[in-house]
C-alpha positions in Angstrom: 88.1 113.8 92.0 87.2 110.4 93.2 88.4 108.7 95.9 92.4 107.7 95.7 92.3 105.3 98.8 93.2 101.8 98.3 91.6 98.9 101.0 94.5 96.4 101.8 94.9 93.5 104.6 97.3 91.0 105.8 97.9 89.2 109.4 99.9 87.9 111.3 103.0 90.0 111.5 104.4 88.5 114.6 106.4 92.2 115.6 109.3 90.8 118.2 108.4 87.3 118.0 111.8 86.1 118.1 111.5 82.5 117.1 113.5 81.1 114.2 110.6 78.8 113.3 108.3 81.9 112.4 111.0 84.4 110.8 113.4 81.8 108.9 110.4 80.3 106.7 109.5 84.4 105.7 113.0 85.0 104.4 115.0 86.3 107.5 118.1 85.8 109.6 116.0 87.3 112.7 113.7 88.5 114.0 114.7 92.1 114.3 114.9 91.8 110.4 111.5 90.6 109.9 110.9 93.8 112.1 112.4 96.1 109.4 111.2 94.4 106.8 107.5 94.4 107.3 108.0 98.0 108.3 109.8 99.0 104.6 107.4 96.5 102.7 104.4 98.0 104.4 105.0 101.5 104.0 106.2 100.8 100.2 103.0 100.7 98.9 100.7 102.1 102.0 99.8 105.7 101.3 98.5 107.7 104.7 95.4 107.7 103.6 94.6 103.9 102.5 92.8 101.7 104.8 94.8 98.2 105.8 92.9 95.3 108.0 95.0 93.5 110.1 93.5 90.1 111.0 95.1 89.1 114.2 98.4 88.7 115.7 100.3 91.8 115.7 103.2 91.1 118.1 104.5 88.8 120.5 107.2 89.2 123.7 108.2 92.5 123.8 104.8 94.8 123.5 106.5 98.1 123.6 108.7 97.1 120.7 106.0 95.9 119.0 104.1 99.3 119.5 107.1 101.1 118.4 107.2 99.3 115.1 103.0 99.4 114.7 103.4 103.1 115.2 105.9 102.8 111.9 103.9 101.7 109.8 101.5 104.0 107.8 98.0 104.0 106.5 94.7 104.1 108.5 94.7 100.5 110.6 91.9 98.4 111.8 92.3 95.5 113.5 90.7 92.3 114.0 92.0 90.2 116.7 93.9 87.2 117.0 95.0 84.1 119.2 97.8 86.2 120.5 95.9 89.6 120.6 95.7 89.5 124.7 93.2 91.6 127.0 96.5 93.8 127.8 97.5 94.5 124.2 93.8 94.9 122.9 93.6 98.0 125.5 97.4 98.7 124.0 96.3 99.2 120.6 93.4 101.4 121.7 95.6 103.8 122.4 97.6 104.1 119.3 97.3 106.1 116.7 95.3 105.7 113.7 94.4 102.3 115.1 90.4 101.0 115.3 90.3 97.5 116.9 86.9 96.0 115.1 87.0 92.7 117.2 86.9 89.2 116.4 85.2 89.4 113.0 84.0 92.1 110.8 81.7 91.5 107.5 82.9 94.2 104.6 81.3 95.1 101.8 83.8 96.3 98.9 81.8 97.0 95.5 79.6 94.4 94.9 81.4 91.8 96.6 81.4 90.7 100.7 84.0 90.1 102.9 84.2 87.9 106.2 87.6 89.2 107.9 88.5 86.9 110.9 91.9 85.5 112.5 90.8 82.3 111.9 89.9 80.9 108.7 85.9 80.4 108.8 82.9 78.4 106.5 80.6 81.6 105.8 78.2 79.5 104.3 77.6 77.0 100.9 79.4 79.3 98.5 82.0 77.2 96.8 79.9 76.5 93.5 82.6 77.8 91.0 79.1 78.7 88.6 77.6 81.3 91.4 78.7 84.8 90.7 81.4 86.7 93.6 79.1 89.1 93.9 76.5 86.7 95.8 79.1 85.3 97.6 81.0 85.6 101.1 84.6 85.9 100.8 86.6 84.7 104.1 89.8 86.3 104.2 92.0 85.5 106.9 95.1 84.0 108.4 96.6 82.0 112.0 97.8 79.3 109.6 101.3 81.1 108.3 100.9 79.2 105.1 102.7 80.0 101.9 99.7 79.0 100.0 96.8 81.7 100.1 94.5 79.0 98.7 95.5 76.6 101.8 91.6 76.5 102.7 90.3 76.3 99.4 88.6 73.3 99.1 86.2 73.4 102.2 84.9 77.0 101.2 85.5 80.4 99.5 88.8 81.5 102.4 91.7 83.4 100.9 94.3 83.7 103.1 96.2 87.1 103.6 99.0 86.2 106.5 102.6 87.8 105.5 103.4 84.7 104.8 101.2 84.2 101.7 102.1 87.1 100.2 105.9 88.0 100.5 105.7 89.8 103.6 103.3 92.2 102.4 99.7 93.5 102.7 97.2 92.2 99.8 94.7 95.0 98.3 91.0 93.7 98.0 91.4 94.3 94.6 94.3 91.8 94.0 92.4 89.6 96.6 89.6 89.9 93.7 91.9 89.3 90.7 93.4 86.2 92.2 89.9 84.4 92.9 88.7 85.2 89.8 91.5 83.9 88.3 91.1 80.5 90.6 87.9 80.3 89.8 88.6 80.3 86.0 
């Protein structure tokens, strides 16, 4: 039997960050239903055993709300920090469960192709040329921006953008991630 796990990421959930400016543009009356909704959305389509990369930004305000709601969600989590991932809530997410904080960046390889997971969206190198196979590229995935538009970076360098926003409020798999660019790509 081969292995059943999927790879999925997304950023910039924002748990508790109760400001209309951040929750009104995503589709919600507040912020305690942003909350609930990433926590429904999420565990939706993320089995116990799939792997989800969460590229900064977890929660703001209120951290032990925010941990209540992290602890919700299901799947295997890694996390890669964020402008609003603090010293105090890095050593908070150490101690959840299922939870691997990977730092500031993190190169992936998926298949034949290679990810660059940061917060921030990030030039990995001179790999735009639409005529240069994925395979020998470096794909940045990332977010920080909370842009509806997951091809917001697109023309200074092969970023995909993966924040909540981008995506209806929930994770992307790498294989989607895949699909889309190929289909940009043409």
């Amino acid at each position: 039997m081969g292995d059943l796990r999927m790879i999925y990421v997304t950023s910039d959930l924002h748990f508790c960050h109760d400001k209309e400016f951040l929750y009104a543009p995503r589709g919600f009356e507040s912020c305690a239903q942003m909350n609930e909704a990433i926590v429904k959305n999420w565990n939706d389509m993320i089995t116990p055993d799939d792997e989800v990369y969460v590229l900064g930004d977890l929660m703001l305000k209120d951290d032990n709300l925010g941990l209540y709601y992290w602890d919700k969600l299901t799947g295997r989590k890694h996390i890669i920090l964020g402008n609003h991932d603090t010293d105090t809530r890095i050593e908070l997410y150490r101690e959840c469960r299922d939870t691997v904080v990977e730092g500031y960046a993190l190169r992936m390889k998926y298949g034949q192709n290679t990810f660059f997971l940061s917060h921030y969206p990030t030039l990995v190198g001179d790999n735009h040329e639409d005529d240069k196979p994925l395979k020998n590229c470096v794909i940045n995935l990332c977010g920080h921006v909370h842009t509806k538009d997951k091809f917001y970076d697109w023309d200074k360098g092969l970023i995909y953008h993966v924040e909540l926003d981008a995506h209806d409020n929930k994770p992307v798999s790498l294989d989607q991630v895949l699909a889309d660019i190929a289909n940009k790509r043409g």
